[in-house]
Every structure is written in C-alpha cells, then in structure tokens.
N, C-alpha and C positions, 0 to 999 in steps of 0.2 A: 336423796333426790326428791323433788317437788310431784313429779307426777305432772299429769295433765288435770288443767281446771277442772269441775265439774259440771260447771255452768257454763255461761254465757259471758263473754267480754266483746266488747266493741270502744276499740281502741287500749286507752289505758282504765274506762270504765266496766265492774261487773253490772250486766244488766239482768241475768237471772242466775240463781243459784239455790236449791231445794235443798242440798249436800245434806245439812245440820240440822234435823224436825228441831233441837228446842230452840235455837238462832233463830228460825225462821219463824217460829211458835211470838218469840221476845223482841223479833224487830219490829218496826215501822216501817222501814227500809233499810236499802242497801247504802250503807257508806264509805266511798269511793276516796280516795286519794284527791288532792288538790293543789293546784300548782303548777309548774311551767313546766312542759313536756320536756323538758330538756336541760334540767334543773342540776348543776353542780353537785346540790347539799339536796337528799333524804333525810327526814325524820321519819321514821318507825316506830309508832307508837304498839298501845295488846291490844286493845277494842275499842269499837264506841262507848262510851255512857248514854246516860239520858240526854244531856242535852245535843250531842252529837246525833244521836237517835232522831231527835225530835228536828236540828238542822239539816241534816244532811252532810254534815261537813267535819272531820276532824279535828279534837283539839277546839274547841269555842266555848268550851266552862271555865270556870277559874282556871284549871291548869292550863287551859288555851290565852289566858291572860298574862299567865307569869311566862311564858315560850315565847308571843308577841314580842312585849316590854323588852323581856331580853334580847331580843333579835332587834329592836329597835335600839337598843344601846347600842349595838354593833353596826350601827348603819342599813342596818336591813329591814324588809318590811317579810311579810307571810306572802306577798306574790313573787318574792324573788326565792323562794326554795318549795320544795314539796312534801306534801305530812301525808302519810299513807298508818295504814295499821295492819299488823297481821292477819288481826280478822276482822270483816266488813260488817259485821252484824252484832249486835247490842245482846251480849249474853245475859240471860233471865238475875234480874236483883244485881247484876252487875258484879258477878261473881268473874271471875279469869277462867279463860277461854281453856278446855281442855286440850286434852292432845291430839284428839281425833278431829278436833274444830280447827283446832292451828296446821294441823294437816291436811284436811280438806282445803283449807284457803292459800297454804303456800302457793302454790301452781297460780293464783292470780298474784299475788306480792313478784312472784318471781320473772311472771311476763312482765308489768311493771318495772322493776327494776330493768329488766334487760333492754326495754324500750327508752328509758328514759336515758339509764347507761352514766350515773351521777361521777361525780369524783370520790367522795365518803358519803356513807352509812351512818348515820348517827340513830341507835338505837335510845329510845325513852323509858327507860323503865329495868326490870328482871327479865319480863317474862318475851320480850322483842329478843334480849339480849341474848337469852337461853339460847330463843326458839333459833334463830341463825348460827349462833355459834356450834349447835349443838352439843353442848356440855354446861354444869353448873355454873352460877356465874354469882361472885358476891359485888353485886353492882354499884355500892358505896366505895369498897376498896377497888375496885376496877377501872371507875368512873374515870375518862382521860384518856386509857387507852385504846391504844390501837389493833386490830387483826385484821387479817386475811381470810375469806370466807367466801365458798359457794354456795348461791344461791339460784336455785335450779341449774341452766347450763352456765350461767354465769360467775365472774369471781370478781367480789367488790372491796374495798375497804372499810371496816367495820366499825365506827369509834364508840366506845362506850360511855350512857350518860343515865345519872340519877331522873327517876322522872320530874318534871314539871310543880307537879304536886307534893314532893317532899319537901319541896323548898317551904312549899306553907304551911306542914305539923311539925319541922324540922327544923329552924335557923341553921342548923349547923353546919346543912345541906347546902344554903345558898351558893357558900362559895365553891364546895364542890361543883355543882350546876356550872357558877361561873365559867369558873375552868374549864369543862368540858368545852364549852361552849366555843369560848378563846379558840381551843385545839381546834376544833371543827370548822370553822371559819379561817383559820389560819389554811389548815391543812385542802379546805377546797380550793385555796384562789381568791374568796370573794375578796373584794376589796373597800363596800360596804359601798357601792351602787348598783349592786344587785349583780354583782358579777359579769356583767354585758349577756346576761341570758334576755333569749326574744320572749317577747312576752304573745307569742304565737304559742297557741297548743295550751294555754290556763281550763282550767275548768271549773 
C-alpha cells in the first residue's frame, strides 16, 4: 500500500513536498505529470533528469525524443496520453531513486492514477516496472507484457517497456521498444487520433 502523500496535491499536481532532504536538496522543482486528465495510455517513467529538472516537464531530453517520434509513428502526438514518474524530484547526479524516495512519492503516483483511471500502464524503464509490480523484473525479456497490479486503492493494467533511452546505447532494443509500443496502443483503444480524449484537464 501507497500510504498517504506527504505533501501537498491540488488536483493531479504536487505542489509541496519536503518528504526526501536529498530530492529536495537536488531539485529545482517539482516535476508533475503531463497530459490529459483523462488519458487512456500512462507512461511511468523513475525520475526527472536534468533537463526535465530544468523544464518542468517529463521525458523532454533525448529519451523524451525517441517516446515523441515513436508516438508519432502511431498517429499520436504527447497531448494525447500522459507521462508521469514515480518520483517528481531530480535525484542528486541522477542516480535512481531509492526505496524510501519511491515510497514516499507512491501516494502521489497513486492519487494520479486513480484520478486519471487510464485503460494501461505502460511502465519505461526497471525501476517504474519493479517499483509497481512489486517483485524483480528483467525488463528486456519482459518487455510486451502484460499484468494486473495495485496501485494504492486501485487496480490497473500494467504493460511492460524497455526505456526510451536504450533504444540509443542499444540498436537491438529498438525493436523491442517497437513492440511494446504496438501492444500499448493496441491494447488502450487509441486509434491514432488521440483516442477521442477531451483535451480539458492538460497541464
């Protein structure tokens, strides 16, 4: 279980949170999820970087370029789904987020989700994928599938995907990517005109 935030939310945004000294020592700011409040398709990434740090926004470095492109092969743009992270705050050198940070920030992921209320989960990465499923995860050979998962009082469907950025120390990765991708998109509906989500509630 998620527990209660620690901080502050208003709406699907955290507006304060002290939870983490070294998070909060290593942010800029707080970085909030993005997309339509009502959004089919999640993406779950582990944390900010730098340049998310420095936008404000999930996903907008290189690996926010290979996500884009590929959403845009599928007919989709980044205002028709939502990118959230487990943890909203830019850990110190960009190291992954520990246990006690990814637990402190569930209870926001999870109001999140339950608000938003998607059709799949699509997590980016290991450490998204661990942190919900709660058990190991070898997220190359995983990549594709599907589970069942609670996520605070909620239960979503889970799809698993290589991150973003292996596709660019990897070639080998892309098509895995690919594929996930397919599956996710198949599996919410979209139809590659944004699914008929209102584009009420973006942020």
């Amino acid at each position: 279980m998620s527990g209660s935030p620690p901080g502050e939310m208003e709406g699907l945004e955290v507006t304060d949170c002290e939870a983490c000294t070294e998070l909060c020592e290593s942010r800029s700011r707080i970085v909030n999820g993005v997309g339509p409040a009502d959004a089919d398709l999640v993406f779950v990434g582990e944390a900010p970087g730098a340049n998310e740090d420095e936008q404000g926004e999930p996903f907008v470095g290189r690996s926010g370029d290979v996500l884009t492109e590929a959403l845009r092969d599928r007919g989709l743009a980044r205002r028709d789904i939502r990118i959230t992270n487990c943890v909203r705050c830019r850990p110190p050198d960009n190291r992954d987020p520990r246990s006690d940070e990814l637990a402190n920030c569930k209870g926001y992921l999870a109001a999140e989700l339950e608000r938003v209320d998607p059709e799949l989960v699509v997590t980016l990465g290991k450490v998204p994928a661990q942190h919900l499923l709660e058990r190991s995860v070898a997220v190359t050979k995983e990549a594709g599938t599907v589970h069942d998962a609670r996520v605070g009082e909620g239960s979503y469907r889970i799809l698993l995907c290589v991150h973003p950025a292996a596709t660019l120390y990897d070639r080998s990765q892309e098509s895995t990517f690919a594929d996930a991708l397919d599956e996710a998109v198949a599996l919410a509906g979209l139809d590659g005109n944004g699914g008929g989500q209102s584009r009420l509630g973006e942020f």
